[in-house]
N, C-alpha and C positions, 0 to 999 in steps of 0.2 A: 560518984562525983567526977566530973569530967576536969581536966587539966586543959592547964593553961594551949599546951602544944596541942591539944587534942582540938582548942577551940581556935585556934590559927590555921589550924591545917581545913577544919569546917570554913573558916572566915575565906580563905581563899578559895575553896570550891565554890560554895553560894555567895560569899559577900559578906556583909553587914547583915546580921538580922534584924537590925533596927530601920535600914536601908529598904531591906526588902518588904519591911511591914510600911514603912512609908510610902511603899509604892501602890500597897494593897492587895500585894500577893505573893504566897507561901511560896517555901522554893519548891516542893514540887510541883505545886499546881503553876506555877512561872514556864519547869519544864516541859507539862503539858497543854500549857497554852502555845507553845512555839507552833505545832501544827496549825493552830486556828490562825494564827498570823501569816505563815505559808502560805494557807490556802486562799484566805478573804483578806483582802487589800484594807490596810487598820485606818482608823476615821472614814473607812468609807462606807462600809455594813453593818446591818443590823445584827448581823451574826456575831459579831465584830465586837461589838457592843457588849451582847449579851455572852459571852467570853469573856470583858472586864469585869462587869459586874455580877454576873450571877456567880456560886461556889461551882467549888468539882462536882459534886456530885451531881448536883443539879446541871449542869451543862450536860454532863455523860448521859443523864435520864433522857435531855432532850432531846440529845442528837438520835439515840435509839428510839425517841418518838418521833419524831419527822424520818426515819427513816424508815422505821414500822409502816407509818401511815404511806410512804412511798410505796412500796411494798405492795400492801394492803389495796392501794390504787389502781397498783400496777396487775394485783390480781384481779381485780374488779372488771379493770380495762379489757385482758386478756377473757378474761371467761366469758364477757358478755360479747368480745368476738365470737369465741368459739361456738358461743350460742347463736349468735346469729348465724354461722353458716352453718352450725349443724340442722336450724332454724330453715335455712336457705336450701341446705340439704334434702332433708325430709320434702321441702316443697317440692322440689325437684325432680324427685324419686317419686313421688305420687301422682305428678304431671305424665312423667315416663309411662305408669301402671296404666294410667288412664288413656293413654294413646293407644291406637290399635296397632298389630305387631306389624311390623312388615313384609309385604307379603312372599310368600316362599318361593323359590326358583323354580320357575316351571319344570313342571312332569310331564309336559308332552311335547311332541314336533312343533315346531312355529317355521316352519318352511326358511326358505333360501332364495336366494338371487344368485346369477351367475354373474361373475366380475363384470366392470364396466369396459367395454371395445370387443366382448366376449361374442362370436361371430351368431351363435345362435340368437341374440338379443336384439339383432336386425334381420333376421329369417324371416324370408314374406314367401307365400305360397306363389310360383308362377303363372302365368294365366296358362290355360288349361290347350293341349294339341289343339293346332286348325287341323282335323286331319277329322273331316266330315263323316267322313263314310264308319267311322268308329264312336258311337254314342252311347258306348255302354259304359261302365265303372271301370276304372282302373287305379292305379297306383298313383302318389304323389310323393315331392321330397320330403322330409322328415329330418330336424338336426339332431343327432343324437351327441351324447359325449362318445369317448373312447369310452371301452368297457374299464378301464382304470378309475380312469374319471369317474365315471357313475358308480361304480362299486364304494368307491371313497363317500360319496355323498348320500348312500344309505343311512335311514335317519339312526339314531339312536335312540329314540324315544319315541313311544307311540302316538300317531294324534289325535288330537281331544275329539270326545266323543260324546255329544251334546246331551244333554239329560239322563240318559241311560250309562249306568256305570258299572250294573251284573247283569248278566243276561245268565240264566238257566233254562233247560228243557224239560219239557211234558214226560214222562217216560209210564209205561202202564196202558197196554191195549190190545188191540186184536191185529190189526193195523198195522202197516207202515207207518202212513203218515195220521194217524188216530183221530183224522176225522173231525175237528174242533166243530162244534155249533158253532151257529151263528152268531151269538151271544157271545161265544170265547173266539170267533171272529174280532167282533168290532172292538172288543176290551184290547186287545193284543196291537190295537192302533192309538190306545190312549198309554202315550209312551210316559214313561214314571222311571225313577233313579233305578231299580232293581224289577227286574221281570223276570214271568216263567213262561217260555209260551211253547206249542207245536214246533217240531222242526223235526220231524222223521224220528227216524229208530227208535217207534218209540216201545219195541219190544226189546229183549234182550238185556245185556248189562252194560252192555256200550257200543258203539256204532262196530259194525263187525262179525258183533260175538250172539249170532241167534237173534237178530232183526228184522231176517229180512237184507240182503245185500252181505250176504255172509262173506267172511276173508279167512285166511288162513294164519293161528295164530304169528308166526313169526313178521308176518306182513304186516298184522297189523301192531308190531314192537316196533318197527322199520319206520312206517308210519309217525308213529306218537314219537319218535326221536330226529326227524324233522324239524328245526326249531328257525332256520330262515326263511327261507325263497322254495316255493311248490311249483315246479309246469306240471297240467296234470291235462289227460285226455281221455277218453275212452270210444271203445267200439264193440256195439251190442247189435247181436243180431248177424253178425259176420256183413255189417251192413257199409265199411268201408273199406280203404286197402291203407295200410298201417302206414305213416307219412315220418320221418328221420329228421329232426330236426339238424337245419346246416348254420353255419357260420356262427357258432356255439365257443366261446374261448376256452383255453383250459383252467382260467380259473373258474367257470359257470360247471364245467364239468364235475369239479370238484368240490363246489359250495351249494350247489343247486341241485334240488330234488326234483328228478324226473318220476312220473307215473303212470302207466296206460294201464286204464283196466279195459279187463275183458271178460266176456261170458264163455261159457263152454265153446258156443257154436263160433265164436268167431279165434279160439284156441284152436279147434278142429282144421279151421279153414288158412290159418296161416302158414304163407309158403317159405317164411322163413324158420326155422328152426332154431333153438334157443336152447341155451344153460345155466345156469344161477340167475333164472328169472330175469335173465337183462337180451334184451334186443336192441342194438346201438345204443345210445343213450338212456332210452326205454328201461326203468323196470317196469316188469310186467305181472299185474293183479290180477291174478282170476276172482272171479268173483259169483256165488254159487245163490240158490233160492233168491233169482232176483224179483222183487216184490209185484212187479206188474207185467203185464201180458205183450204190453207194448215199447217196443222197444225205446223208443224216442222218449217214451217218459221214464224208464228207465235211466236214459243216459242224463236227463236233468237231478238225478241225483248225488254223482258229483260235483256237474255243472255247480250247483246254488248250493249245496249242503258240505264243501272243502274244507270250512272251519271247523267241522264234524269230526271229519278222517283224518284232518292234519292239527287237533289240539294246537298244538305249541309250535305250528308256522305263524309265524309274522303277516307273510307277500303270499300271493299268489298270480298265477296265470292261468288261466282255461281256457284253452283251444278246442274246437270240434275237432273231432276224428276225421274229418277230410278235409284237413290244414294242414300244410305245410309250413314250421316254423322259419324264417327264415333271419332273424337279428336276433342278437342274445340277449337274453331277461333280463339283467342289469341293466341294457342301455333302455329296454322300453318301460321299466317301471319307473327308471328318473326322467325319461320323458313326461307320459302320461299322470305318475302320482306325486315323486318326490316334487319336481320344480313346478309342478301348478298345489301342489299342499293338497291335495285329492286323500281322501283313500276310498275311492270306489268311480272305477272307468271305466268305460264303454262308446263303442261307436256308434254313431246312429246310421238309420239306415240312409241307403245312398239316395231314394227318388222319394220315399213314403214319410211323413212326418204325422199322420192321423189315425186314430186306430179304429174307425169305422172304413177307411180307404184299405188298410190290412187287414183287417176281416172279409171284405171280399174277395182282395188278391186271394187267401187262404182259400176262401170256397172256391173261387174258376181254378183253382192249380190243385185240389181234391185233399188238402193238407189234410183235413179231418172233416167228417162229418157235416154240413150245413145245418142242423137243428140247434147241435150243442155250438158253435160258435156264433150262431143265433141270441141262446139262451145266456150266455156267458157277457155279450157284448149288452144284451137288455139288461141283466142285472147291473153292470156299472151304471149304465144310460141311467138308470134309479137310484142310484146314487151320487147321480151328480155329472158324470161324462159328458164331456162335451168336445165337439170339433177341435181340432188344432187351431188353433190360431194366434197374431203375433201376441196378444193382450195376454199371452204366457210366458212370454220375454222374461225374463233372462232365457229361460227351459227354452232350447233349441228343438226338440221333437219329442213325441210320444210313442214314438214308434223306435226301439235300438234296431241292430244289426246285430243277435246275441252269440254269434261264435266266438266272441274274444270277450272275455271278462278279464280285467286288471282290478285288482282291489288290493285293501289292507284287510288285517282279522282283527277289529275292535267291534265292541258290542254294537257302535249303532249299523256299522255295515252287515255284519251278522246277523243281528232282527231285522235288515231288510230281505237280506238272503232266506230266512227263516220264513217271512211272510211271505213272499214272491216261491216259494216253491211251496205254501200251502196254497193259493192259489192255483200253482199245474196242478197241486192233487185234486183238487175238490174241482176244478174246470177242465179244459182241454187242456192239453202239452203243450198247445202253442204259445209258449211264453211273452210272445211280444206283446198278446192282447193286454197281458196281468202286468206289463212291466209300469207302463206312468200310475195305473191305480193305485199300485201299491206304493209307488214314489212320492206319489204326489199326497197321500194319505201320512206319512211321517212329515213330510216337508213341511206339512200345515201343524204338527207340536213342536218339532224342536227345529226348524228351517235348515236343515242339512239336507244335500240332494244329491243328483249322482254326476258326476262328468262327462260330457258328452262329447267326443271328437270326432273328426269327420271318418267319413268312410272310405276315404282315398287315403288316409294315413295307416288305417288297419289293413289295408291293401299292400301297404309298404314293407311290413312285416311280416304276413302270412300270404301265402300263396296257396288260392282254393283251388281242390280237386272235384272231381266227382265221383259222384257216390257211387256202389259197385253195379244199380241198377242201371244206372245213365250208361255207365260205361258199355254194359250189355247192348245195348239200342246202338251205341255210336260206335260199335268195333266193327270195321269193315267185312264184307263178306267175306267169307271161306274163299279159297283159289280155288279157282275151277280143275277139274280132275284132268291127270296126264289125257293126251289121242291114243286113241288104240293103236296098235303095234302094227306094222306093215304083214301082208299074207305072207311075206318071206325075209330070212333075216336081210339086213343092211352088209352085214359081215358080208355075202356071196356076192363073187365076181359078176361083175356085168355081161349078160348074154350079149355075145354081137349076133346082129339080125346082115345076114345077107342082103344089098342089094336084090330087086328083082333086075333082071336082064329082059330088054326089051329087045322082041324076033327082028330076024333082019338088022341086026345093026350088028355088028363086029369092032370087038372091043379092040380097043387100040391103048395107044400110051397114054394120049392126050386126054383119053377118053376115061380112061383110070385113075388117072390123074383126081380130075370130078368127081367120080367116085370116091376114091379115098379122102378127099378132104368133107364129103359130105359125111362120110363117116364120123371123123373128127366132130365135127358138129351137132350130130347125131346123139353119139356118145356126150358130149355137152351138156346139149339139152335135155339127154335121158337124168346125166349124173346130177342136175341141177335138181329136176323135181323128184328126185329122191330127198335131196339135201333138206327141200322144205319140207315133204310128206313127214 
């Protein structure tokens, strides 16, 4: 039972409970309606409202259902974002799959320019000596870089090499060169992503070892670890005199591979003498069972088959054995291959561009045979050869100049080299004939062809000797043999010869005098033509 002071002390916390019910709300729910009043402005919301009239309970139910349903909205709202851009996503990602990738960083050379005001970039060839009486071939300028410069600009990657991407070799035969039919002729022109075709050695286990063109093995480790720059020469037959190449830098010394081979007879015949296989820059190849009888087609088998014996070079250089190298390999391979994007050069020849017009020079100068360059010049003729002429344009000639070969070792110059030295085997040595047939025969699958530069520029860098027969014929004659010796030596005193004395006359001073200077004179002209006897 509650007391009086207990319900005063209630009456002054809440009030009147009679008060409070007149108003229509408990004291607690009174307390808890003070927030709804705070928040919503009174007579003026609905909220507002339903806080007068609705109970406790029921308001607290509803504020948790409108805020549930907020909620509720709010996850609705959000997920059916997230769905759309996971939505958005997926499309997106599937547009990505469907696009082709992009394509990959080139794998091979794409050439160079040299800066702009860069002096060679305005290099024009000058017009040629008025100097008449000289009509023969000679040298012109040439801009090279510094050997720095052109060293720097050595490519780093190989250039594309049109259709063909393996090249392998025939190996198994009796042969050198094993002889392909005619049948595995004309296949070996229908160029395709991988081939196998002729290309020498095709005995033994690898070019060197029991082929045919045999080396010694240490030479041929020396060889295969080669992996830049080859100059390579040879002299068969003791058929040249051994030429030093000049104005060589020392870093060409030291990054560049030299190599002369030679045969027994031309080891015999050299008058220099030599020690760990090097003669000036020269090492020196002997080279033993060379495959054919003739010398000159011997030598075309380093000439065309260098990717053979130097596996893992890069570059190459081929000079005749009666060249004189005279500029360093680095400045002519950035001439010639890096800044024209080449990888395979050559000069043409200086007056002949037809190779029915070199087929005859060959016969009147007794190059070989007149039947077999007959038979060799009709079989092209049957396949199609025709005259030179300009309706071949771009192709400047049919005819090279083939002492200097500059090339790169990727497979399509390789199957050229490979076809053009089956060709010397199976025809004459005279390579100039086989050179456009077999160019022009790739150039029509995959239109790659060879570079051709003038012959006053290969003139610039190699300086031609002759060869040791020429030299025989144009070495002047012998001296003529000492005069025979006097009947008595030169050593003994000169006889004086007496005057005669003429009768009747009586010598006098005066008269002595005459005498004695005739003497003098005498003596003179005796001691004179001794001098010349």
């Amino acid at each position: 039972m509650m007391t009086g002071g207990s319900m005063g002390i209630r009456s002054g916390i809440y009030g009147s409970l009679d008060k409070q019910l007149q108003n229509g709300v408990l004291p607690i729910q009174a307390a808890r309606t003070k927030p709804c009043s705070k928040i919503f402005k009174e007579n003026e919301t609905l909220v507002h409202w339903i806080c007068k009239f609705a109970g406790q309970k029921k308001v607290g139910m509803l504020l948790l259902c409108v805020i549930s349903a907020a909620v509720f909205a709010l996850v609705l709202y959000v997920g059916k974002g997230e769905e759309d851009r996971g939505s958005d996503y997926v499309l997106i990602h599937n547009r990505i799959r469907t696009m082709p990738p992009p394509p990959p960083p080139p794998s091979y050379f794409l050439g160079y320019t040299l800066p702009p005001g860069h002096p060679c970039n305005t290099f024009s060839l000058p017009p040629p000596p008025a100097d008449k009486k000289r009509t023969g071939p000679r040298p012109c300028p040439v801009c090279y870089l510094p050997v720095e410069e052109a060293a720097a600009l050595m490519p780093k990657l190989p250039s594309f090499s049109p259709v063909i991407k393996n090249l392998s070799y025939i190996s198994g035969g009796s042969e050198f060169g094993g002889h392909p039919t005619l049948k595995q002729r004309d296949d070996s022109y229908h160029i395709r992503d991988s081939m196998n075709v002729h290309c020498g050695f095709v005995k033994g286990t690898k070019p060197g070892h029991g082929t045919g063109f045999d080396m010694e093995d240490d030479d041929v480790l020396e060889m295969e670890q080669c992996l830049g720059i080859v100059v390579a020469s040879a002299i068969f037959g003791d058929f040249d005199i051994m030429q030093q190449p000049k104005n060589i830098s020392e870093y060409s010394k030291r990054t560049v591979c030299f190599y002369m081979f030679v045969d027994e007879e031309t080891q015999a015949g050299l008058k220099t003498k030599y020690e760990n296989k090097k003669i000036g820059v020269w090492r020196i190849i002997l080279v033993r069972n060379l495959p054919y009888t003739d010398s000159r087609r011997n030598g075309k088998i380093p000439k065309l088959l260098l990717h053979r014996l130097f596996p893992n070079a890069r570059f190459s250089l081929w000079i005749d054995g009666k060249l004189e190298l005279v500029a360093d390999p680095y400045q002519i391979l950035e001439r010639f291959l890096w800044r024209r994007n080449a990888s395979f050069a050559i000069s043409r020849h200086y007056k002949r561009f037809d190779v029915f017009d070199e087929a005859e020079a060959n016969k009147v100068a007794g190059k070989y045979d007149n039947a077999s360059i007959d038979l060799q010049v009709e079989f092209y003729k049957k396949e199609g050869l025709t005259p030179y002429s300009e309706a071949k344009l771009p192709i400047t000639s049919d005819v090279p100049e083939g002492c200097v070969i500059v090339r790169e070792h990727i497979p399509i110059s390789n199957l050229f080299t490979c076809l053009w030295f089956n060709e010397v085997d199976r025809f004459t040595s005279r390579d100039q004939l086989s050179f456009s047939t077999v160019r022009d025969k790739i150039r029509a699958s995959t239109n790659w062809t060879v570079d051709m530069f003038l012959d006053c520029e290969r003139r610039n860098f190699v300086v031609q000797k002759y060869h040791k027969e020429v030299l025989a014929h144009l070495a002047p004659p012998p001296p003529l043999p000492p005069p025979p010796p006097p009947p008595y030596s030169t050593s003994d005193p000169l006889r004086k010869v007496s005057p005669r004395r003429r009768r009747g006359r009586k010598s006098g001073t005066k008269h002595h005098r005459k005498v004695s200077k005739g003497m003098v004179v005498s003596q003179d002209k005796i001691g004179h033509s001794f001098s010349l006897h």
